[in-house]
C-alpha positions as CSV (number, residue, x, y, z in Angstrom):
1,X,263.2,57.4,22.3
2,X,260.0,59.1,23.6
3,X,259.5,62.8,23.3
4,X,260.5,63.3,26.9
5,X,264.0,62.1,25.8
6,X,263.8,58.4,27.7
7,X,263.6,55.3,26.4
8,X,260.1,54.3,25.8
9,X,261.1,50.7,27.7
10,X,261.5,52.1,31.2
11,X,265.2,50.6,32.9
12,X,264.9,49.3,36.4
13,X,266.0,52.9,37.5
14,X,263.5,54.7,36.2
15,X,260.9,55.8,38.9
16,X,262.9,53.4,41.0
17,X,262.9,53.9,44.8
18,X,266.5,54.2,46.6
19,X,266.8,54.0,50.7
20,X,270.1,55.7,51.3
21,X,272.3,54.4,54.0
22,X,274.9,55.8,55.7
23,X,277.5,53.0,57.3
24,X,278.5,54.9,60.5
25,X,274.5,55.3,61.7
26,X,272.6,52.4,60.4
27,X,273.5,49.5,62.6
28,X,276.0,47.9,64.7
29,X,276.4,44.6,64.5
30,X,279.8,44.2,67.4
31,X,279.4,46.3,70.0
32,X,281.8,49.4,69.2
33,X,278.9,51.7,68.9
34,X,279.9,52.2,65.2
35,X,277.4,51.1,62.4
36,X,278.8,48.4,59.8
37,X,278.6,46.1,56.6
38,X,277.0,42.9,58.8
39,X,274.5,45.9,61.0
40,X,273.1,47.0,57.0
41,X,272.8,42.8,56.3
42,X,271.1,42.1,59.5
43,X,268.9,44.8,58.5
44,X,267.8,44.3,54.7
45,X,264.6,42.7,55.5
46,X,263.4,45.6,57.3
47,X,264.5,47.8,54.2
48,X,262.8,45.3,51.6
49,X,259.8,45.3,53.8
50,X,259.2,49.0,53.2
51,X,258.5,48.4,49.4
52,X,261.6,50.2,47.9
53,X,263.7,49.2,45.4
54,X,267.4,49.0,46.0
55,X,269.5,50.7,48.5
56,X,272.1,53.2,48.1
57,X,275.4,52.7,50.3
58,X,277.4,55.7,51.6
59,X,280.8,55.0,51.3
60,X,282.7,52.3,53.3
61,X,286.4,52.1,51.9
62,X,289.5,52.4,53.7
63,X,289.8,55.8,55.2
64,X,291.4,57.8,57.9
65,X,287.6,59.2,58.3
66,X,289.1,63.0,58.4
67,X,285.6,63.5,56.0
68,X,284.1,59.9,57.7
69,X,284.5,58.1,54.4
70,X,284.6,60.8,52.0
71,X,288.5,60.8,52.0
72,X,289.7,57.5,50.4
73,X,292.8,55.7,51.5
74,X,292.3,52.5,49.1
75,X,289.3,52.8,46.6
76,X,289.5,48.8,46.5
77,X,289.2,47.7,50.2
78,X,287.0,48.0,53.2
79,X,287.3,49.7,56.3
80,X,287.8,47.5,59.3
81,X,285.1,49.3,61.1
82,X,283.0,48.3,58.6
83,X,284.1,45.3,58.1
84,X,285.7,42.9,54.6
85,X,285.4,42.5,51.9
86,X,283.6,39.1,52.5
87,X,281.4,41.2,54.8
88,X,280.5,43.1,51.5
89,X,279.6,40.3,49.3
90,X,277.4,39.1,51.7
91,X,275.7,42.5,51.9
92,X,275.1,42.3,48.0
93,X,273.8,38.8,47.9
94,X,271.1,39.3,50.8
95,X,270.5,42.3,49.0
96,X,269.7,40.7,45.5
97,X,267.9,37.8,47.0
98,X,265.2,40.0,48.7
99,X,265.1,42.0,45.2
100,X,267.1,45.1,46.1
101,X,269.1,46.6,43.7
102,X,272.8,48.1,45.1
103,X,274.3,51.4,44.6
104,X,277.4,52.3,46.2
105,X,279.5,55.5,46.1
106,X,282.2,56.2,44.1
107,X,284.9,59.3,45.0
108,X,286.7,60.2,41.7
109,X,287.2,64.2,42.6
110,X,289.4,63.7,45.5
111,X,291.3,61.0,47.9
112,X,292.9,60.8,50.8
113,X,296.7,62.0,51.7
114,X,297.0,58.6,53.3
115,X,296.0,57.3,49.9
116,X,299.0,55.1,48.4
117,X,298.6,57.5,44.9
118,X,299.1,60.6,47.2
119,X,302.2,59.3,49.1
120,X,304.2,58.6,45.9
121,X,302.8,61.8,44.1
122,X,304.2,63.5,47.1
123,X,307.6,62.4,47.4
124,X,308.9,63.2,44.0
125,X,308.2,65.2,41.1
126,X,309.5,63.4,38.4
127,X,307.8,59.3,39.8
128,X,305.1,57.6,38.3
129,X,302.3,59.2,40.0
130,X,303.6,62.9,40.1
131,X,301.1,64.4,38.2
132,X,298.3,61.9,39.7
133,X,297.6,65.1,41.5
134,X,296.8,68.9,41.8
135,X,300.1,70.3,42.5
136,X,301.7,74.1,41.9
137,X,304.5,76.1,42.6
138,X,304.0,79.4,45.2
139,X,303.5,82.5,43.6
140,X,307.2,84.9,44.1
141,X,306.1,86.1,47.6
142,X,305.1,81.9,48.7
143,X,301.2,82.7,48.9
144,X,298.7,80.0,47.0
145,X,299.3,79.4,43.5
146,X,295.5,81.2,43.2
147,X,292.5,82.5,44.6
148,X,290.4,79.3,45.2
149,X,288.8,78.5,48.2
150,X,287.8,75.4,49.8
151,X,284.1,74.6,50.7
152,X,285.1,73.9,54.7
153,X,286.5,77.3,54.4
154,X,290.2,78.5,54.0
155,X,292.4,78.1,51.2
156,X,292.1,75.1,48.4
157,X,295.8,74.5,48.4
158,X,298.1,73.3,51.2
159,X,301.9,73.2,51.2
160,X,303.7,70.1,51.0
161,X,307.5,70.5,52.4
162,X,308.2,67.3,51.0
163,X,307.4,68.2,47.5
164,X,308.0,72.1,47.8
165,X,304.9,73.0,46.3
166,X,301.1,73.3,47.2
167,X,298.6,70.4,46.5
168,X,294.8,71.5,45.2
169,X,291.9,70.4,47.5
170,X,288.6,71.8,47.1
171,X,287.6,70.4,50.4
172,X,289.2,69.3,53.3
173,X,293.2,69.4,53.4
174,X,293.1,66.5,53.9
175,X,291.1,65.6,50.7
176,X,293.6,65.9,47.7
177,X,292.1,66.6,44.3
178,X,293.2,63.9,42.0
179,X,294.0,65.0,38.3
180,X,291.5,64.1,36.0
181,X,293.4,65.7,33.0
182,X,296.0,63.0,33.7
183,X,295.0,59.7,31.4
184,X,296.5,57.5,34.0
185,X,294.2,58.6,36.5
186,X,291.4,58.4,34.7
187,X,292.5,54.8,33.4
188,X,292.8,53.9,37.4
189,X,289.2,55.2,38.2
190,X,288.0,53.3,35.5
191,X,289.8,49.6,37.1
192,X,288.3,50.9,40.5
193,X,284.7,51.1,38.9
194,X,285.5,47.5,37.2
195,X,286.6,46.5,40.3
196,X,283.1,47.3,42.1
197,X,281.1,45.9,39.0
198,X,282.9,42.5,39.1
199,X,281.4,42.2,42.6
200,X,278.3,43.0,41.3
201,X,277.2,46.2,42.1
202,X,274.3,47.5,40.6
203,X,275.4,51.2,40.5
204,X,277.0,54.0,41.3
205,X,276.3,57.3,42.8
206,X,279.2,59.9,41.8
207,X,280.3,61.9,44.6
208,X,281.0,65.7,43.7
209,X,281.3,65.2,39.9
210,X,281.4,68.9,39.0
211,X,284.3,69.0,40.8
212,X,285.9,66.3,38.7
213,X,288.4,68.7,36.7
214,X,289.4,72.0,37.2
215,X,291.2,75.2,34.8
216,X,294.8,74.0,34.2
217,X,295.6,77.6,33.4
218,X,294.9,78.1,37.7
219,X,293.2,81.1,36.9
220,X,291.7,83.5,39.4
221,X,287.7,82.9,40.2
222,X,286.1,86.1,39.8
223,X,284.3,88.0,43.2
224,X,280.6,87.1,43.6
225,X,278.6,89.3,45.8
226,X,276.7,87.1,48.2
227,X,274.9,88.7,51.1
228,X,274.4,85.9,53.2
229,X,278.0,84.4,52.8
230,X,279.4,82.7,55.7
231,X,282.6,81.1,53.7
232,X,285.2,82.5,52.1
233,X,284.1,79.7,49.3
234,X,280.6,81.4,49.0
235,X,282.5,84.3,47.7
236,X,283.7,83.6,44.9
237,X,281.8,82.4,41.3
238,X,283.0,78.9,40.9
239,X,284.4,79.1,37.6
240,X,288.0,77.7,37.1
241,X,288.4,75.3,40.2
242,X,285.5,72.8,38.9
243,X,283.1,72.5,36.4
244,X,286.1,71.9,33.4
245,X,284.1,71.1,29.8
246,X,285.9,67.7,29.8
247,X,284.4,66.2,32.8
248,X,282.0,65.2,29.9
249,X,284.3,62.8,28.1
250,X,285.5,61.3,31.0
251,X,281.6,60.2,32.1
252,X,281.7,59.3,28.4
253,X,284.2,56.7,29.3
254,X,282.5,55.6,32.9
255,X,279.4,55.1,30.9
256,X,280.8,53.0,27.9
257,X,282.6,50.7,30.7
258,X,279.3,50.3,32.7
259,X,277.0,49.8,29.5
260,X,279.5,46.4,29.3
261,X,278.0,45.5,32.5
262,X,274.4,45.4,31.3
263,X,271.7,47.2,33.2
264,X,273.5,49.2,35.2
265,X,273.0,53.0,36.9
266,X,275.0,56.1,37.4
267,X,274.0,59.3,39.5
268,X,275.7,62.4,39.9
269,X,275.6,64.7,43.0
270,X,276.0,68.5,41.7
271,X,275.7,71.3,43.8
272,X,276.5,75.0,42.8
273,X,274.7,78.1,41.3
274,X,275.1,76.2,37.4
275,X,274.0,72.9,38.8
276,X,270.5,72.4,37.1
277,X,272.6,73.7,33.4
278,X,275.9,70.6,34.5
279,X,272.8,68.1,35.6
280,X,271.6,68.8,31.7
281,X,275.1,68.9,30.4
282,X,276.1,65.1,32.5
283,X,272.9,63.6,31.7
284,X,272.3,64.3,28.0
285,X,271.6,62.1,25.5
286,X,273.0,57.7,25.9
287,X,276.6,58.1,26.5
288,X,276.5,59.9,29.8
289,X,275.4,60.0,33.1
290,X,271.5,58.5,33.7
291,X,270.5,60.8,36.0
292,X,271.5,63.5,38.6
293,X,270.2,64.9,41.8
294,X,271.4,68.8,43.4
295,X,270.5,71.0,46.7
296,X,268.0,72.4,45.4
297,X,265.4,70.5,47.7
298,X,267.8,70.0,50.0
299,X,269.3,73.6,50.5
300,X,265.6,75.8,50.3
301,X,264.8,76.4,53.8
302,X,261.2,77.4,53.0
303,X,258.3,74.8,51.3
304,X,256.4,76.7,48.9
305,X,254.2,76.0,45.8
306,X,257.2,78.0,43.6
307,X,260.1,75.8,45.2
308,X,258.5,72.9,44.3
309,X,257.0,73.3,40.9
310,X,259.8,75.5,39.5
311,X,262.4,72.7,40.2
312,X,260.6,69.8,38.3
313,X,259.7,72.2,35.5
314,X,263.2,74.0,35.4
315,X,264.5,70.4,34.5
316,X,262.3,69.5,32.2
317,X,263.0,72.2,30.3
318,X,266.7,72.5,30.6
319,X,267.5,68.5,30.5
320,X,266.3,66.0,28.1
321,X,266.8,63.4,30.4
322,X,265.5,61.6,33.7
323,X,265.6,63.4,37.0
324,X,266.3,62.5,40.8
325,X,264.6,64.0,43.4
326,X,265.5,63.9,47.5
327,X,264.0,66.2,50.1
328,X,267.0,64.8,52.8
329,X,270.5,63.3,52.9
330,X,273.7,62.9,54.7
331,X,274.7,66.5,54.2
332,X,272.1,68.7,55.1
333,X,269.5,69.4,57.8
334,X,266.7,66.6,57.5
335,X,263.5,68.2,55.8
336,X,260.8,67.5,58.7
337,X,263.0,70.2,60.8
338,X,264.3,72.6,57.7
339,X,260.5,73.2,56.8
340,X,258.2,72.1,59.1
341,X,257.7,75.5,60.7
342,X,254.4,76.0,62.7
343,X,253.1,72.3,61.0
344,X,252.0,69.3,63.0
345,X,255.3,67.1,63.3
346,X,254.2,63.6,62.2
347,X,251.8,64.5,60.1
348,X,253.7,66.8,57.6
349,X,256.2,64.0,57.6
350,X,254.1,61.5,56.3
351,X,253.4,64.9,53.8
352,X,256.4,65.1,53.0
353,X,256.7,61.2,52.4
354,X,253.8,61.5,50.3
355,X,255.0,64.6,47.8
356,X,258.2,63.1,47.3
357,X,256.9,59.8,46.2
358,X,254.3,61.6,43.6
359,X,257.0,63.2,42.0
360,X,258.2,62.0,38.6
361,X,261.8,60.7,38.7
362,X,263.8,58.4,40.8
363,X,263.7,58.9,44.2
364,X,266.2,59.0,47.1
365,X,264.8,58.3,50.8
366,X,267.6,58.8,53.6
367,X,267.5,56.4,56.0
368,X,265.0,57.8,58.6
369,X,262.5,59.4,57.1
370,X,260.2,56.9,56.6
371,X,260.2,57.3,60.5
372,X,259.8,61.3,60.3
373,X,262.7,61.9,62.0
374,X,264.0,65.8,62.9
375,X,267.5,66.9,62.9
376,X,269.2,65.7,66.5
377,X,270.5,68.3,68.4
378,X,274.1,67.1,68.9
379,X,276.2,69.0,71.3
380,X,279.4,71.1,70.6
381,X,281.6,68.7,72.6
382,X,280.3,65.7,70.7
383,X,280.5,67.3,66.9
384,X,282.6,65.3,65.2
385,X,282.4,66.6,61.5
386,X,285.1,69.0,60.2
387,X,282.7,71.4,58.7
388,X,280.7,72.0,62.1
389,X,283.6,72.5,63.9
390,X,285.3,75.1,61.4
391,X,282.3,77.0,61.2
392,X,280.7,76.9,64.9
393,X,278.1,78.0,65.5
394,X,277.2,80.0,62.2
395,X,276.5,76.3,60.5
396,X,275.4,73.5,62.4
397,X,277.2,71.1,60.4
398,X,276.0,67.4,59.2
399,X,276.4,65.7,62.4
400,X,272.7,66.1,63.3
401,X,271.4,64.2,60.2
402,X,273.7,61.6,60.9
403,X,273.1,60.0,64.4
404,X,272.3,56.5,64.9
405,X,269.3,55.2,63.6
406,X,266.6,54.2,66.0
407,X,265.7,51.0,66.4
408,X,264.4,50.5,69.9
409,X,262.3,52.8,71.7
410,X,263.4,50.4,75.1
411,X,266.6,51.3,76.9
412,X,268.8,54.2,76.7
413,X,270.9,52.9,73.4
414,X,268.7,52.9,70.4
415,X,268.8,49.2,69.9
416,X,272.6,50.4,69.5
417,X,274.7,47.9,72.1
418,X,276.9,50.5,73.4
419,X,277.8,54.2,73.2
420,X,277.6,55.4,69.7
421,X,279.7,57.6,67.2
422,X,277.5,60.2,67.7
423,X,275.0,60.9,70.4
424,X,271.2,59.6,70.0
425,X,268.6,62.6,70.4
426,X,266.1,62.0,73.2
427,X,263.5,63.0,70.7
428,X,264.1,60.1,68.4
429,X,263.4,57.3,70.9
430,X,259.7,57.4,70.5
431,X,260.1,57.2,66.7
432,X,261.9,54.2,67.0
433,X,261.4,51.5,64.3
434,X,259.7,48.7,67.0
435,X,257.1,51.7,68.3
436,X,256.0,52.7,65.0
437,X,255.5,48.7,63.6
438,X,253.0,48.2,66.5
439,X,251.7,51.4,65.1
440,X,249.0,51.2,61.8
441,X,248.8,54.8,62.2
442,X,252.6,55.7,62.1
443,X,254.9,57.5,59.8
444,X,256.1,54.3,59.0
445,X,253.1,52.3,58.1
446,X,251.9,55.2,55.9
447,X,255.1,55.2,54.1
448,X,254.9,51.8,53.4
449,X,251.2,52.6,52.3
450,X,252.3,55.1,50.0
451,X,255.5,52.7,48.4
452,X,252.7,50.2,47.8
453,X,250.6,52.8,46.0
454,X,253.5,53.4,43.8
455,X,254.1,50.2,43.0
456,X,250.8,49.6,42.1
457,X,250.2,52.6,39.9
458,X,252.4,52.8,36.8
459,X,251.4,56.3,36.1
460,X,253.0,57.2,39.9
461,X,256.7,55.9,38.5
462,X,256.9,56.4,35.2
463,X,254.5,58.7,34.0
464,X,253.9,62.5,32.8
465,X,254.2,65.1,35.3
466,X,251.6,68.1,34.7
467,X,250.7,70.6,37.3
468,X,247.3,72.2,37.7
469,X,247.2,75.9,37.5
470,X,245.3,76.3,41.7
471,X,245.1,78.8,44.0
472,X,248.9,78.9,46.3
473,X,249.5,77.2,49.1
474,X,248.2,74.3,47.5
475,X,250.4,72.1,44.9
476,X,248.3,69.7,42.3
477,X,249.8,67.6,39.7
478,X,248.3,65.2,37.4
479,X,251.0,61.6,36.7
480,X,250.0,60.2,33.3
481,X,251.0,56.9,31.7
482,X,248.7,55.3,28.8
483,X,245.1,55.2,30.2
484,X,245.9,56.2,33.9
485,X,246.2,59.5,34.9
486,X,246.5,59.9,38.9
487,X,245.7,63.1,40.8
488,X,248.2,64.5,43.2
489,X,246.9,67.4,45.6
490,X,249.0,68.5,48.6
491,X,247.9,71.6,50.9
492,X,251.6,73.3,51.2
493,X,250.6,76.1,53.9
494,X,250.1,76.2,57.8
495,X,246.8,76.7,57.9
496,X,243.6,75.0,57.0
497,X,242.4,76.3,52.9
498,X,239.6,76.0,51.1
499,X,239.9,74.0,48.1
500,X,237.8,73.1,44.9
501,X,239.2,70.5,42.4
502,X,239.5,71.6,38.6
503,X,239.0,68.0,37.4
504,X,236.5,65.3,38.8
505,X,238.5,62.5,40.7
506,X,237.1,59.0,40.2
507,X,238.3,57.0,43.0
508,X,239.9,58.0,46.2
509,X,243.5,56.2,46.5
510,X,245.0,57.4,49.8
511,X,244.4,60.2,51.9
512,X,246.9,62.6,53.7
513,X,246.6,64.2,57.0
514,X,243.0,63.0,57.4
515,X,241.7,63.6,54.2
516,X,238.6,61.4,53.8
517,X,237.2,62.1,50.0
518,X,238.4,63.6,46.9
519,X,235.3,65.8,46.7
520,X,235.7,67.3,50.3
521,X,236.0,71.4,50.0
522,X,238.6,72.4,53.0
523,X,242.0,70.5,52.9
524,X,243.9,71.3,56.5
525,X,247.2,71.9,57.6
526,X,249.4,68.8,56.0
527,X,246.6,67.4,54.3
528,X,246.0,65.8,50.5
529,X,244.8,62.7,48.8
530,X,245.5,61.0,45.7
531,X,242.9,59.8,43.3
532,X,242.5,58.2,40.2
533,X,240.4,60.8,37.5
């Protein structure tokens, strides 16, 4: 082990590069305006083109799509609208013959109440699968057993007639927490995991693993005074309905089953206030979790020098371990609209693009971004996700991140064949994927400049992160790895700054937002380089 707590051998993971796809959105390969397993196929060689290294695969099991694949009917099968099985393997071999590595989610918090597990956990108390779940009698007067909340807002528990008690869900109702405390469940998650790495997955990204396990006591979460609150969930201090000590042991178990599998990867999505102290906790030393990724990028709605800097080195000095990094996802606003502000559009994209790939860590791109797309304004009578609609029009929801991909500026569908899930924005069309490859000067192009850089620069994927003490807005980093050491300037602010370099670049790698020398002394709005010193 090196000193930074990472194997001195870097695994394929490692500084790796992940395109995130999400199912519904990416492309539709028969005509029912709903992206599928054959549209992501069709599409690989575009994604291999960009210069990344594996993709990441929102989920695409059987669901009733109440949380559009977040809420599993059958952890083992495909959709129809995605697809088969069949359909899948294919996926994964096109994938691995153009070198692309493939990480699909897994949901172990919570399933669906169409699941088969909740069904029988349902109808009686004393079967098989009664404790497979969250369950708990009313308190005297028939209120909730407790206080929790759910994050869509409302109660965490739901009645169940049929049962005569309430059923835990820390999201939708929907969404039934499965009991993680209960051997047999756990035992079942780890077949569904073997199930995935017999196909030949390469990975898996862990859906909500701080809400793995809750306080079997059901105790009360205390008040917590939050100013901006607009859920009743942002209320309380999330102590007792996730975050339980022994979510440890079962990753402990996960891990030893995938370390079977040879080189395989595991990263967990935590969110909360204790997030960056659980990412440390999931991710230390070999018999956990590899890495893990939060909000934190993708919940600030301001870029600043602080933001940015105080998140790599808060890691580095809580977690002994390797860290994920992602500026936009499925879930939240996409980052070209949550912090552009006053900023030139395309080029603080390609900004954007640029900062993200000079961190150190392994890095998530959501499908989209390497075309600078904003968030789509999508309509109230065309929101489709639960979390929108609840909370209208205080939160906008994730439906805007999550329209179809553009891949035709021509016509009114987006390369889509016929009316889509979700609406496409008018804005997207000319960032289409066919306008910007006749383009050398597009978003695109330059992110494919910039995944070539990486690839070609060691220091840029797995080397030593160390920022240079400059005058704020600007952000400068040096990425060390033996003999190379890179320099990584980025003009943060929305105006034009002056700007001397403490260290003498040698040669001039790439330029950002018409940045022409290493040496020059103004850097403008969006603008950087990278050089070799």
């Amino acid at each position: 082990m090196s000193n930074d707590g990472v194997s001195s051998v870097s695994e394929w993971w490692q500084g790796a590069v992940i395109y995130q796809i999400y199912p519904r959105s990416f492309c539709d390969s028969n005509g029912d305006g709903v992206g599928d397993l054959n549209g992501i196929t069709s599409k690989l060689d575009y994604v291999a083109s960009l210069g990344v290294d594996g993709i990441w695969v929102s989920p695409f099991f059987k669901s009733p799509m109440h949380d559009f694949g977040y809420d599993v009917a059958d952890f083992r099968d495909v959709d129809p609208v995605f697809g088969t099985l069949e359909d899948f393997d294919r996926l994964l071999a096109k994938a691995h013959s153009l070198g692309l590595k493939v990480v699909i989610d897994q949901v172990y918090s919570h399933a669906s109440m169409d699941c088969e597990w909740f069904q029988e956990s349902k109808k009686d108390k004393n079967g098989d699968k009664a404790d497979w779940f969250v369950w708990a009698d009313a308190k005297p007067d028939g209120s909730p057993p407790n206080n929790w909340q759910s994050v869509f807002a409302g109660p965490a528990w739901t009645w169940s007639a049929a049962r005569k008690q309430y059923y835990l869900h820390n999201f939708l109702s929907e969404q039934p927490d499965l009991n993680l405390h209960n051997p047999a469940v756990q035992e079942e998650l780890l077949s569904v995991a073997r199930f995935w790495l017999d196909r030949g997955v390469d990975g898996f990204r862990l859906d909500a693993t701080n809400f793995y396990m809750h306080d079997p006591e059901l105790r009360d979460n205390p008040p917590y005074k939050n100013g901006n609150a607009v859920r009743p969930f942002d209320m309380q201090d999330q102590i007792y309905n996730q975050s339980h000590p022994d979510i440890e042991k079962f990753l402990t178990r996960l891990r030893t089953l995938m370390d079977g599998y040879g080189a395989k990867f595991t990263v967990a999505e935590v969110g909360g206030r204790r997030s960056l102290e659980e990412m440390a906790a999931y991710t230390k030393g070999n018999q956990l979790l590899h890495t893990a990724y939060s909000f934190i990028f993708l919940e600030e709605e301001e870029l600043t020098v602080p933001g940015i800097r105080g998140a790599i080195e808060d890691w580095d000095r809580a977690a002994d371990s390797w860290p994920s990094w992602t500026f936009s996802n499925h879930d939240r606003r996409r980052v070209v609209s949550r912090w552009k502000r006053s900023r030139p559009a395309e080029a603080f994209a390609k900004a954007m693009n640029a900062l993200l790939l000079s961190l150190k860590g392994t890095i998530f791109i959501y499908q989209g971004e390497e075309l600078g797309l904003p968030q789509a304004d999508v309509p109230y009578d065309r929101l489709v996700d639960p979390e929108a609609i609840k909370n209208w029009p205080e939160t906008l929801g994730r439906d805007g991140c999550r329209t179809p991909m553009p891949w035709s500026c021509e016509g009114a569908g987006g390369g889509w064949p016929a009316e889509t899930w979700l609406p496409f924005d008018a804005a997207h069309f000319p960032l289409a994927v066919n306008a910007q490859e006749e383009d050398p000067a597009s978003t695109l192009a330059f992110t494919r400049d910039l995944l070539a850089l990486r690839k070609a620069h060691p220091a840029l994927v797995t080397g030593e992160i160390n920022f240079l003490d400059v005058p704020e807005p600007v952000i400068a980093f040096t990425r060390t790895l033996g003999n190379e050491t890179l320099l990584c300037v980025f003009n943060l602010g929305e105006e034009q700054v002056a700007w001397t370099c403490p260290i003498t670049p040698q040669k001039f790698l790439l330029g950002i937002g018409g940045v022409e020398s290493a040496h020059q002394n103004r850097l403008p709005v969006c603008g950087g380089f990278i050089a070799s010193v």
